[in-house]
N, CA, C and O atoms as CSV, one atom per row, in Angstrom:
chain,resi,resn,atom,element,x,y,z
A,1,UNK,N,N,129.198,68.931,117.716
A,1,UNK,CA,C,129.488,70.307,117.451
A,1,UNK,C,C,129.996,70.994,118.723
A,1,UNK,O,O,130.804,71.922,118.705
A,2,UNK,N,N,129.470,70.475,119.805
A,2,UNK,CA,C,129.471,71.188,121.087
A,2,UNK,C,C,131.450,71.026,121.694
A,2,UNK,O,O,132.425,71.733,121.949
A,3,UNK,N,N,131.011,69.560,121.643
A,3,UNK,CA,C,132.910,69.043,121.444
A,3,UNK,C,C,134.123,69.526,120.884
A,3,UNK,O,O,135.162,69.410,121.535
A,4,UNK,N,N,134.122,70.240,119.356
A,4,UNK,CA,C,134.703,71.411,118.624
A,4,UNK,C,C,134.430,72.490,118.912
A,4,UNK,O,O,134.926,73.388,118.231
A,5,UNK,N,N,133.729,72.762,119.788
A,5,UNK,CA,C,133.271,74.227,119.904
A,5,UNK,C,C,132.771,75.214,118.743
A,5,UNK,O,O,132.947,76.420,118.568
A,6,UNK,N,N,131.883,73.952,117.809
A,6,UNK,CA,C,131.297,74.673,116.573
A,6,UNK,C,C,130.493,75.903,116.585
A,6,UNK,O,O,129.588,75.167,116.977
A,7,UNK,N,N,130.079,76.785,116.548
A,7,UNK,CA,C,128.673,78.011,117.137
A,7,UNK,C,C,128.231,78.025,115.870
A,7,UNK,O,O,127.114,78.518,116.025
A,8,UNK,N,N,128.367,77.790,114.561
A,8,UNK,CA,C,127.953,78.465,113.517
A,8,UNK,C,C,126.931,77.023,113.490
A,8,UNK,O,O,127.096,75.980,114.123
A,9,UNK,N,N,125.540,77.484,112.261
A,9,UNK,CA,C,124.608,76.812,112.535
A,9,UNK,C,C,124.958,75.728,111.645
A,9,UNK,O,O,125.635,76.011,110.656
A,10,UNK,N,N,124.447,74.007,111.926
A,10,UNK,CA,C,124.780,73.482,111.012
A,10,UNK,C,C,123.721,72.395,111.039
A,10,UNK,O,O,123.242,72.003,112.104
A,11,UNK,N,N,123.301,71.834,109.667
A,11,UNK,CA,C,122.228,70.997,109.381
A,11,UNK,C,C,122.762,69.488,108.984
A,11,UNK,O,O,123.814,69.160,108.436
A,12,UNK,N,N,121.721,68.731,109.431
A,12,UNK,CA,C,122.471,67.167,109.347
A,12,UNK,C,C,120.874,67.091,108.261
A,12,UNK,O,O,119.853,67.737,108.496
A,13,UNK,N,N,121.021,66.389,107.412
A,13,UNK,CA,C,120.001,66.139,106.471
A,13,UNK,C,C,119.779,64.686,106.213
A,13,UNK,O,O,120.260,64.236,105.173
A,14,UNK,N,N,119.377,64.198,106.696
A,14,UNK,CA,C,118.708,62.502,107.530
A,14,UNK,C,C,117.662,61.884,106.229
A,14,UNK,O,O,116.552,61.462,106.552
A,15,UNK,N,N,117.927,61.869,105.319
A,15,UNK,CA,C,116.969,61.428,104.046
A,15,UNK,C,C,117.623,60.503,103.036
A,15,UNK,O,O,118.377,60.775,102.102
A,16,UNK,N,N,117.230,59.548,103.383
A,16,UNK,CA,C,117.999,58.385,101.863
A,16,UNK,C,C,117.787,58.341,100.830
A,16,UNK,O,O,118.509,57.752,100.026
A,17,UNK,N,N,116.372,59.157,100.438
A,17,UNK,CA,C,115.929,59.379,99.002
A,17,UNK,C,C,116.917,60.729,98.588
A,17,UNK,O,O,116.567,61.827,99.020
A,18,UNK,N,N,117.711,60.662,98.047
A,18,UNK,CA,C,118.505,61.528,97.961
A,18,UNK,C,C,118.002,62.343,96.421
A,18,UNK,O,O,117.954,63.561,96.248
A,19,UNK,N,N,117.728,61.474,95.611
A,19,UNK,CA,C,116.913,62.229,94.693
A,19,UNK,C,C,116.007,63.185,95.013
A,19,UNK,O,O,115.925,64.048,94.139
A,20,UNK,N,N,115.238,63.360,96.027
A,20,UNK,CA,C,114.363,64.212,96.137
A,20,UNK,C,C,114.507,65.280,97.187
A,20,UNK,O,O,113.634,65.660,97.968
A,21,UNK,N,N,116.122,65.828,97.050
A,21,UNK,CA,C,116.744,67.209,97.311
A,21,UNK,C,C,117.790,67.345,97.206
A,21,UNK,O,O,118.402,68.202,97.843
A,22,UNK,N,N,118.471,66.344,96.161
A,22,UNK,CA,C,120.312,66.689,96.116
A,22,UNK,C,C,120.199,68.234,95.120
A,22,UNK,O,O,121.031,69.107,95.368
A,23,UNK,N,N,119.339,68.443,94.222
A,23,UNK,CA,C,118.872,69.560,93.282
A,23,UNK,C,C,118.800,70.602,94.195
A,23,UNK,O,O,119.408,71.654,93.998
A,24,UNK,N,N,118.268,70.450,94.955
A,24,UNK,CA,C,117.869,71.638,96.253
A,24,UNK,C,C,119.219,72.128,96.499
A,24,UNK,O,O,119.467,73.244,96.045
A,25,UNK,N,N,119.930,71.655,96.984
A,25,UNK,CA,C,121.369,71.599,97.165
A,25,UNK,C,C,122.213,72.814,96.205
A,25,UNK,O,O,122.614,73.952,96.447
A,26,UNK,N,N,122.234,72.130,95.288
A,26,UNK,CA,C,122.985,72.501,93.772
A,26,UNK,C,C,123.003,71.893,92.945
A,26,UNK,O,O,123.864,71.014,92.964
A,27,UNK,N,N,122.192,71.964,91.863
A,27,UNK,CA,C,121.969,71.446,90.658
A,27,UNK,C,C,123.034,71.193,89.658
A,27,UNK,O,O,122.947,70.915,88.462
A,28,UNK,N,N,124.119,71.365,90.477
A,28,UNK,CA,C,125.219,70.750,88.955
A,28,UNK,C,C,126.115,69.427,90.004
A,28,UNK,O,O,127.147,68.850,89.664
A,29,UNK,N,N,125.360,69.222,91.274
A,29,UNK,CA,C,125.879,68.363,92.591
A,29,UNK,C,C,125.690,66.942,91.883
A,29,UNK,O,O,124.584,66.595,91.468
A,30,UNK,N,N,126.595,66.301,91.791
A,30,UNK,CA,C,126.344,64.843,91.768
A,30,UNK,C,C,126.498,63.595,92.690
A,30,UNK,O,O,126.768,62.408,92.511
A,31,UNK,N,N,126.186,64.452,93.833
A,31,UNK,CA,C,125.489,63.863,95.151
A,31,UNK,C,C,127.494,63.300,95.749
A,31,UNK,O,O,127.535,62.678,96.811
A,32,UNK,N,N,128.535,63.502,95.208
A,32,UNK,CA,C,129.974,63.205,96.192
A,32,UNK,C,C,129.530,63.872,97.541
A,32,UNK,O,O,128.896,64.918,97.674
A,33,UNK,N,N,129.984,63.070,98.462
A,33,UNK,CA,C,130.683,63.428,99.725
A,33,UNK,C,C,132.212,63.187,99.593
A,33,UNK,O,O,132.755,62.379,98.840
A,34,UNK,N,N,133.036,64.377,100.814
A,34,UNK,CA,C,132.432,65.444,101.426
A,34,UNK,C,C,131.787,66.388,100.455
A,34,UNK,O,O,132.209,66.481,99.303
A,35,UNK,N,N,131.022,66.915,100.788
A,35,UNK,CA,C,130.514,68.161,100.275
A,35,UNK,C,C,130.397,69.827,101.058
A,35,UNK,O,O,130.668,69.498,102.213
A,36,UNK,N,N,130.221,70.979,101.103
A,36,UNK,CA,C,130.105,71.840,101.861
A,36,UNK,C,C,129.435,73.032,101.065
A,36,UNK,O,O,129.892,73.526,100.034
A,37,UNK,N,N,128.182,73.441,101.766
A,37,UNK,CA,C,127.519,74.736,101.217
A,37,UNK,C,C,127.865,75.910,101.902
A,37,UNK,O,O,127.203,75.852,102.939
A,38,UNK,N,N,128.501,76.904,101.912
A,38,UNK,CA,C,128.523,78.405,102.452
A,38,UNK,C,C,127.245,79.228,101.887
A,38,UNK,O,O,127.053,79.469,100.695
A,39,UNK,N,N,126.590,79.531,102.727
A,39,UNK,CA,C,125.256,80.661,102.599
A,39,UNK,C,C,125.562,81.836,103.394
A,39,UNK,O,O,125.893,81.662,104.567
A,40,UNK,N,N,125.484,83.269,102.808
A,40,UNK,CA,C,125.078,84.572,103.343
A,40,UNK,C,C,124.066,85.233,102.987
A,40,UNK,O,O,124.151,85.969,102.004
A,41,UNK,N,N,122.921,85.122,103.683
A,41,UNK,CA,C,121.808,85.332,103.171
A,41,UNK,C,C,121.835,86.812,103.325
A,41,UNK,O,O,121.245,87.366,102.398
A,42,UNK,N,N,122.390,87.708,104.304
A,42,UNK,CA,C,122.388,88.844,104.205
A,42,UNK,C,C,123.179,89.919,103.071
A,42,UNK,O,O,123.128,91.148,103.015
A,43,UNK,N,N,123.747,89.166,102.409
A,43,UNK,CA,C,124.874,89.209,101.517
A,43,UNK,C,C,124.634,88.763,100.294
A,43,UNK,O,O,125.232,89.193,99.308
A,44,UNK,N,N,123.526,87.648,100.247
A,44,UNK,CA,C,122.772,87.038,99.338
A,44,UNK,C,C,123.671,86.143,98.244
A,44,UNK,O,O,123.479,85.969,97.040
A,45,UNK,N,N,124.808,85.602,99.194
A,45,UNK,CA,C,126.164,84.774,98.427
A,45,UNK,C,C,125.578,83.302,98.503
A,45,UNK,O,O,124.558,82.932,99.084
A,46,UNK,N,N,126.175,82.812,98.019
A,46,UNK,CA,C,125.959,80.885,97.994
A,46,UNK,C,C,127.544,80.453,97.236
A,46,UNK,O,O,128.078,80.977,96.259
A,47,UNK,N,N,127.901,79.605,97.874
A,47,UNK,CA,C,129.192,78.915,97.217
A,47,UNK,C,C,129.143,77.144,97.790
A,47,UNK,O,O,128.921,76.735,98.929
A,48,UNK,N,N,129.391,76.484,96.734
A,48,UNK,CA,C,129.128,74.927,97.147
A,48,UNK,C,C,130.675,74.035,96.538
A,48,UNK,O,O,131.178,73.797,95.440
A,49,UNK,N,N,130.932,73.812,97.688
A,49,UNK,CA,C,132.150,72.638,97.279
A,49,UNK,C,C,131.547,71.566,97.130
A,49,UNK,O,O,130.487,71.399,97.734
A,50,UNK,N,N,132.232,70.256,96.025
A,50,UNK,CA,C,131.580,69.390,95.895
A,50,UNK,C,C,133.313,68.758,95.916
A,50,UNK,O,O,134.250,69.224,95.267
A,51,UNK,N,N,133.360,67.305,97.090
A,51,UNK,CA,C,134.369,66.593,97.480
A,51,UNK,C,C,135.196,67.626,98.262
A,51,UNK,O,O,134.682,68.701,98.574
A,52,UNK,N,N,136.757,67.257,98.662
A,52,UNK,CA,C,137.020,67.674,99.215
A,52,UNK,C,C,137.586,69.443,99.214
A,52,UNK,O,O,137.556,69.947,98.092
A,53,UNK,N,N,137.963,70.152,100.090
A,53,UNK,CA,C,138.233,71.333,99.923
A,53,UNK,C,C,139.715,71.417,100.480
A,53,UNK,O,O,140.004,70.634,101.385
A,54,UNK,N,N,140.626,72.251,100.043
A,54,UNK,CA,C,142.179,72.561,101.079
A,54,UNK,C,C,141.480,73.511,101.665
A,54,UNK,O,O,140.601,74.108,101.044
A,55,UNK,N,N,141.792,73.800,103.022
A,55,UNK,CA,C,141.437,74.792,103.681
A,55,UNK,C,C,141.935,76.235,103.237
A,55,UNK,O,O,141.441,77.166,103.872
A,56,UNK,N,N,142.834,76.546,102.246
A,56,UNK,CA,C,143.407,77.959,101.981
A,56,UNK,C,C,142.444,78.622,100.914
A,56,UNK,O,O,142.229,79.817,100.711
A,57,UNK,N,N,141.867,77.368,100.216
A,57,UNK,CA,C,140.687,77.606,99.519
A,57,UNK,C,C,139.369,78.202,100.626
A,57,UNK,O,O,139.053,79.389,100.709
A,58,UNK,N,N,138.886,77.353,101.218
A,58,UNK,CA,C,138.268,76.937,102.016
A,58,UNK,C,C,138.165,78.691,102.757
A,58,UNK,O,O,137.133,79.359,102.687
A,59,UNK,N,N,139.168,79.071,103.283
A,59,UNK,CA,C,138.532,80.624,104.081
A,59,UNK,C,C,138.760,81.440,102.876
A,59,UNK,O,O,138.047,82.422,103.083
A,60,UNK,N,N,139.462,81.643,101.489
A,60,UNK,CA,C,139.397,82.602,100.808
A,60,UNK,C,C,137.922,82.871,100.652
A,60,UNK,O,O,137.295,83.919,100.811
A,61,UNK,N,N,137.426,81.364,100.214
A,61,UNK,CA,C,135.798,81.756,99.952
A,61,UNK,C,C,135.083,82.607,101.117
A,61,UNK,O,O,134.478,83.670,100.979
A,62,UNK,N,N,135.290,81.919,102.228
A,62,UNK,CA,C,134.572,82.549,103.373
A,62,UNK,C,C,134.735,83.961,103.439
A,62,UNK,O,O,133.781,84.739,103.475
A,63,UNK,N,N,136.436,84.446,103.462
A,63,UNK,CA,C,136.578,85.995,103.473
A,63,UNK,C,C,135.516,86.830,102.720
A,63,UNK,O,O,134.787,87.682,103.227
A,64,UNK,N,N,135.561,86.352,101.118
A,64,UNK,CA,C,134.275,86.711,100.264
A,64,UNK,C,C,133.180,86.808,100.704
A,64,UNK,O,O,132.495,87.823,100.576
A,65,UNK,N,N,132.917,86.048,101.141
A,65,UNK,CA,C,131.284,85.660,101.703
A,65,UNK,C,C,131.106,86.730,103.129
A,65,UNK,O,O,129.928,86.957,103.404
A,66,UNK,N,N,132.114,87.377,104.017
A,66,UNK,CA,C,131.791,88.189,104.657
A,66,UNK,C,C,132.397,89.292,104.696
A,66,UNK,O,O,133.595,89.470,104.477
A,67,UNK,N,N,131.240,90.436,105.102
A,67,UNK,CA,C,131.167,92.142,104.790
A,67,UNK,C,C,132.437,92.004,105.836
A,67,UNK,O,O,132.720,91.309,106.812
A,68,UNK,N,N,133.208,93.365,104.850
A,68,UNK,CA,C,134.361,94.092,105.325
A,68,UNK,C,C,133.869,94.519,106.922
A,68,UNK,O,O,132.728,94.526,107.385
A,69,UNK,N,N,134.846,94.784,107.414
A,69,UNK,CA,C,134.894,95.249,108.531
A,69,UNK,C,C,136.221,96.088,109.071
A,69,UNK,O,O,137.331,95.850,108.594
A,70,UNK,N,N,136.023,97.079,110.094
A,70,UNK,CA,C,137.341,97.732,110.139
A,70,UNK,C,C,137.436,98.747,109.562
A,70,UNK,O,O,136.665,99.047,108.650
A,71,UNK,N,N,138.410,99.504,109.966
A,71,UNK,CA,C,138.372,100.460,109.465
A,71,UNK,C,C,139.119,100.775,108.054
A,71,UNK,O,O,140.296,100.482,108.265
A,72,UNK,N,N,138.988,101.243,106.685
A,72,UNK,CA,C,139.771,100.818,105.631
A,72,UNK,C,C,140.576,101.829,105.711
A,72,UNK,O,O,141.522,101.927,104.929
């Protein structure tokens, strides 16, 4: 992460029993990689890609997922 200059927080999930939290995840997940979860907990959003994403997709969601800013 340090190498990309990632800052945003990110979790590596180290468990082979995968049954016993792919649900945790997203319950309609049928465990594909890649996968990607966006959380705003202050915002109280959740959005989950399952396989791959295009990136134009990829920040529309994000824009969503964060409060306006600026002046309108």
């Amino acid at each position: 992460m340090s190498k990309n200059n990632i800052e945003s927080e990110v979790v590596l999930l180290d468990e082979p029993d995968y049954n016993a939290w792919i649900d945790e995840v997203d319950k309609d997940w049928s465990g594909t990689i890649p996968a990607t979860l966006l959380i705003n907990l202050t915002m109280g959003k959740r959005v989950f890609f399952e396989g791959q994403v295009n990136m134009e997709h990829f920040v529309d969601e994000l824009k969503k997922m964060t409060p306006a800013t600026g002046a309108n």
